[in-house]
C-alpha positions as CSV (number, residue, x, y, z in Angstrom):
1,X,123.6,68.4,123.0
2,X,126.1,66.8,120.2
3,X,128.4,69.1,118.5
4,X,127.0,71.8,116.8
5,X,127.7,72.3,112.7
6,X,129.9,75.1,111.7
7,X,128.1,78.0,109.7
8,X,129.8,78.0,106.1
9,X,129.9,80.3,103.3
10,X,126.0,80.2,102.7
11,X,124.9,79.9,106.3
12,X,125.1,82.2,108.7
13,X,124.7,82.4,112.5
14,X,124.5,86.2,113.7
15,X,123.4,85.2,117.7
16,X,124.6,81.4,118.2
17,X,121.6,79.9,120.9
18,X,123.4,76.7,121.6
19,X,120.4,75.7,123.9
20,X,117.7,76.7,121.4
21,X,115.0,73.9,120.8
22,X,114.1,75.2,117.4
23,X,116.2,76.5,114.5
24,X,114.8,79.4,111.9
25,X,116.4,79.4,108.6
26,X,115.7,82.4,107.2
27,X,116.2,83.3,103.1
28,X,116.9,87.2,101.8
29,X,114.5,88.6,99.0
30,X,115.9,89.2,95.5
31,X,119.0,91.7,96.0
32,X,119.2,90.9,99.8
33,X,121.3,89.4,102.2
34,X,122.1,87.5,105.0
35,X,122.2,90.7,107.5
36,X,118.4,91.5,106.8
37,X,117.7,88.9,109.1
38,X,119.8,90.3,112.0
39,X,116.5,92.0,113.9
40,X,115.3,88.1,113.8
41,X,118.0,86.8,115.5
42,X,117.9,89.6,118.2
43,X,114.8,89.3,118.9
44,X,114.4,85.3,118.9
45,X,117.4,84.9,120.6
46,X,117.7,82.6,123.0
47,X,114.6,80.9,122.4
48,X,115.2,80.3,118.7
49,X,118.5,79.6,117.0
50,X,118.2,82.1,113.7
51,X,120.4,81.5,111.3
52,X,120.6,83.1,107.9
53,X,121.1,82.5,104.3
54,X,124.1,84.8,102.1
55,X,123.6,83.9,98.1
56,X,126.7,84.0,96.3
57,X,127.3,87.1,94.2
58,X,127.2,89.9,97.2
59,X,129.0,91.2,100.1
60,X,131.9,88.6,101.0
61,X,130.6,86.4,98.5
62,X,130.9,89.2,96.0
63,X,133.4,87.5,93.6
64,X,131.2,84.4,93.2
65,X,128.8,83.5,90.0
66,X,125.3,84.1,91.0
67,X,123.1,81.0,90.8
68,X,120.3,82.8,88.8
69,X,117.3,80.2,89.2
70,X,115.2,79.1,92.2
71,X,115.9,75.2,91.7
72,X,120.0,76.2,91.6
73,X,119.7,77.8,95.2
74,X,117.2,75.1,96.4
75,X,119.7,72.8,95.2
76,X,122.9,74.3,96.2
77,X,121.5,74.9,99.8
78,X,119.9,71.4,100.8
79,X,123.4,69.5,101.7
80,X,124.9,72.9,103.5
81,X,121.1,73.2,105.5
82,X,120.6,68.9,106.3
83,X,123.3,69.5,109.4
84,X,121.2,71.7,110.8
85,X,118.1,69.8,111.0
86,X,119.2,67.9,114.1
87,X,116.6,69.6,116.0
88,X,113.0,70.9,114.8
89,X,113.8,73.6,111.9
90,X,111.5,76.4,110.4
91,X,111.8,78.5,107.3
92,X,111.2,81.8,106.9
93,X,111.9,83.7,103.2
94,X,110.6,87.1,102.2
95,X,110.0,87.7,98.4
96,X,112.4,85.8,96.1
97,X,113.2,84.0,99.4
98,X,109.9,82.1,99.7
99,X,110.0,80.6,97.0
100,X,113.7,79.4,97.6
101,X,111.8,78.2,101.3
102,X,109.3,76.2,100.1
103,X,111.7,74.1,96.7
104,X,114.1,73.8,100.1
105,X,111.4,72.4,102.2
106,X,110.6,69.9,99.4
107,X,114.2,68.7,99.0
108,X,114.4,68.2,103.0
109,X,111.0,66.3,103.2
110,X,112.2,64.0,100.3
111,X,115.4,63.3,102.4
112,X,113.4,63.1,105.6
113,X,113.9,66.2,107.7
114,X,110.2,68.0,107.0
115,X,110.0,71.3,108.2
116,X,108.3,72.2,111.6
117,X,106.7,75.5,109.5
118,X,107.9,77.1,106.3
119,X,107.4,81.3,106.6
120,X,106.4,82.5,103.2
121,X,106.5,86.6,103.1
122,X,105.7,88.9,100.5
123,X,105.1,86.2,97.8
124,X,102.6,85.0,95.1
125,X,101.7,81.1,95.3
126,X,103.6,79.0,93.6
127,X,100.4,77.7,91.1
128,X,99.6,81.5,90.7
129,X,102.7,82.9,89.0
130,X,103.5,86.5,88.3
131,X,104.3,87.6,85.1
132,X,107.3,89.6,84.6
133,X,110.7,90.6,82.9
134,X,112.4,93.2,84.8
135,X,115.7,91.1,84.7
136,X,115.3,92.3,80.3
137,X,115.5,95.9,81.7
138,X,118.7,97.8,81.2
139,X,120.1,98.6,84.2
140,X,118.1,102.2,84.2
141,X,114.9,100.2,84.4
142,X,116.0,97.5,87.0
143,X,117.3,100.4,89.5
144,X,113.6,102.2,89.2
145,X,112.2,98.8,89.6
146,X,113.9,98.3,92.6
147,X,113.7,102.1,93.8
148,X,109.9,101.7,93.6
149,X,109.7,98.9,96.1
150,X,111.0,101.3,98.6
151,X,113.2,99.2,100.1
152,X,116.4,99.8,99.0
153,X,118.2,102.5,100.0
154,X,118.8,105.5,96.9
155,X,122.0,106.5,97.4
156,X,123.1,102.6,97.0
157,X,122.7,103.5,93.5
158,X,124.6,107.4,93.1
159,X,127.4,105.9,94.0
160,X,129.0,104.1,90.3
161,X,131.4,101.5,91.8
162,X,128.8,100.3,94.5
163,X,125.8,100.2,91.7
164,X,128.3,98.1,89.2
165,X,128.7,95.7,92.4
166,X,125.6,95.5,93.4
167,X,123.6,95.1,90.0
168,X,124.9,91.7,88.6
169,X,123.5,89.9,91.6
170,X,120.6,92.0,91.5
171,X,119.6,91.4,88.1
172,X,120.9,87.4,88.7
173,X,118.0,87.2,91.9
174,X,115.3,89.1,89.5
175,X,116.0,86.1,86.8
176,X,115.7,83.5,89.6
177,X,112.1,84.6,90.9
178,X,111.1,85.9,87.7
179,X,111.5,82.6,85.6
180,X,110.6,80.5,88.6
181,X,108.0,77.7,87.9
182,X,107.2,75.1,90.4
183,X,106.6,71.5,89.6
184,X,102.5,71.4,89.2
185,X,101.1,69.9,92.2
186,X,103.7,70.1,94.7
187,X,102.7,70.1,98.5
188,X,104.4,70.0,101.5
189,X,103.9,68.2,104.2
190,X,104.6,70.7,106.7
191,X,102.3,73.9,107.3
192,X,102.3,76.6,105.5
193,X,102.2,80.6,107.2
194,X,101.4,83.2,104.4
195,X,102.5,86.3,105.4
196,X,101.9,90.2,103.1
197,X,101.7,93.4,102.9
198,X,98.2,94.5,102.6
199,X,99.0,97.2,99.9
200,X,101.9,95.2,97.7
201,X,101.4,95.3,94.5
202,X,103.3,92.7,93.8
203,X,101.6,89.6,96.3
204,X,97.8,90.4,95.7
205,X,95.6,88.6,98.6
206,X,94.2,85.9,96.4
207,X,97.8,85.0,95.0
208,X,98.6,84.6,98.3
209,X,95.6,83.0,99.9
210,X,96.6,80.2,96.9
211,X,99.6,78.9,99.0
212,X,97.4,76.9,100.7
213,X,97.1,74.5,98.0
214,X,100.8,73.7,98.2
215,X,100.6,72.0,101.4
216,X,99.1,69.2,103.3
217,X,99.9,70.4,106.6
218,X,97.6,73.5,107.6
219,X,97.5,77.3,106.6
220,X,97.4,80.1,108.2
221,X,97.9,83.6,106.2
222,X,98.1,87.0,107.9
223,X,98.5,90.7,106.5
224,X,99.7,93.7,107.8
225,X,99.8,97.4,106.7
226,X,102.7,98.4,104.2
227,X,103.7,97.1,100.7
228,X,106.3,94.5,99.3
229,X,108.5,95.7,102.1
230,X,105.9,96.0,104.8
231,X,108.6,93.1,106.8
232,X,111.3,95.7,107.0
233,X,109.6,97.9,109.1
234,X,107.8,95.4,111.5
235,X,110.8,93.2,111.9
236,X,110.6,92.6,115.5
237,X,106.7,92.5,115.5
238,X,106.5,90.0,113.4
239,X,109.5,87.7,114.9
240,X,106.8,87.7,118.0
241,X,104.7,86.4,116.2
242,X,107.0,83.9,114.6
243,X,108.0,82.6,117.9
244,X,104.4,82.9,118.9
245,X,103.6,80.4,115.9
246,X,106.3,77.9,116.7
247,X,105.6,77.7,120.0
248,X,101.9,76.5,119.0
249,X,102.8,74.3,117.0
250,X,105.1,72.4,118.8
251,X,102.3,72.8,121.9
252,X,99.9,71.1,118.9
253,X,97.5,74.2,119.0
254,X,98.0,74.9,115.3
255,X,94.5,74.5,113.1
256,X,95.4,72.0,110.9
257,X,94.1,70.9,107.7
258,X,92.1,73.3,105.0
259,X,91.1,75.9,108.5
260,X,92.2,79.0,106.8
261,X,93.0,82.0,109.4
262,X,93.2,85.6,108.2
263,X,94.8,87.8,111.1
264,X,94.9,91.6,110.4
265,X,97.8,92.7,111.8
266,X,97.4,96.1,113.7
């Protein structure tokens, strides 16, 4: 194969599969970051190259502005991600991170690299928006926000100096999926994977099962038991079934067209 890219400042690459056929871009939820994804690149390793987004404002990007809308990151990442689609590439993004997944699949299939799959996790449809204005909270009522999720870790927050980092990016990623709006009508051309928690409070099913009007290319949408974070706990379950999907799609097994599949996850 040609020379590979070199990971940057927003990509990175936590177990390099040189010989991989496929490449997984995966995007963190509000507050996250690029380590998240570390169970996916065990576990996909060799077979799929994972590589993993880091938004600026956090960890050793910590001293840079947040980009605090959807469209920026979108945006921002297209040019850094375009070397990387020299062989088939999927995207996965959990919460905030879908959404950034599917304005960055429109921006490759406008440039010409559509998608193999895009991985949305843990989100509401684009056309069925959620109301909200926790980023208007002081930071009291952002931290219980967050807390409540249950999937943060407490003592992140007891500690002052860690919560004063931690918060601006925070509150910067709750603006971003918060005041998100996507351009009415827009479908991909690529397939579409819904994937939630069957108890989060914050993706409803029939928010969810509304992805399916944002693409042209088939949907699938499969639950599993836990809540917003449900993904944390089943990391390596559901990379199998990641690398289960890819691999039937590239085999052209996928159901395609306006087939909807809902798999309960045991």
């Amino acid at each position: 194969m040609s020379a590979e890219p070199e990971a940057g400042l927003w990509i990175r690459r936590f177990r390099p599969s040189a010989d991989a056929r496929v490449r997984l871009l995966c995007l963190p939820y509000a507050g996250g970051a690029a380590p998240f994804y570390l169970p996916f690149a065990r576990s996909l390793a060799p077979d799929v190259d994972v590589l993993s987004v880091q938004y600026p404002g956090r960890q050793d990007r910590q001293q840079e502005a947040c980009v605090d809308s959807v469209a920026g990151l979108a945006d921002a990442l297209v040019g850094e991600v375009v070397p990387w689609a020299d062989r088939p590439l999927a995207l996965f993004g959990h919460s905030m991170g879908a959404s950034v997944a599917f304005e960055l699949a429109l921006r490759l299939e406008r440039l010409g690299h559509r998608p193999l799959v895009v991985f949305v996790s843990g989100r509401t449809a684009p056309s069925r928006p959620r109301v909200s204005t926790v980023h208007l909270r002081d930071d009291a009522g952002l931290v219980a926000e967050i807390l409540s999720l249950g999937g943060t870790d407490p003592r992140v927050f007891e500690d002052e100096d860690l919560r004063r980092m931690v918060l601006p990016a925070l509150r910067g990623d709750y603006r971003a999926a918060e005041t998100y709006r996507s351009t009415p009508g827009a479908r991909l051309a690529a397939p579409l994977l819904a994937l939630v928690g069957a108890d989060d409070p914050h993706a409803p099913l029939d928010t969810v099962r509304a992805w399916e009007d944002h693409t042209e290319g088939g949907f699938d949408l499969r639950t599993y038991p836990g809540g917003h974070f449900y993904l944390a706990d089943r990391m390596e379950f559901v990379a199998r079934e990641v690398l289960g999907h890819i691999s039937a799609i590239r085999n052209r097994e996928h159901v395609v067209g306006s087939n909807v599949k809902i798999i309960h996850a045991a």
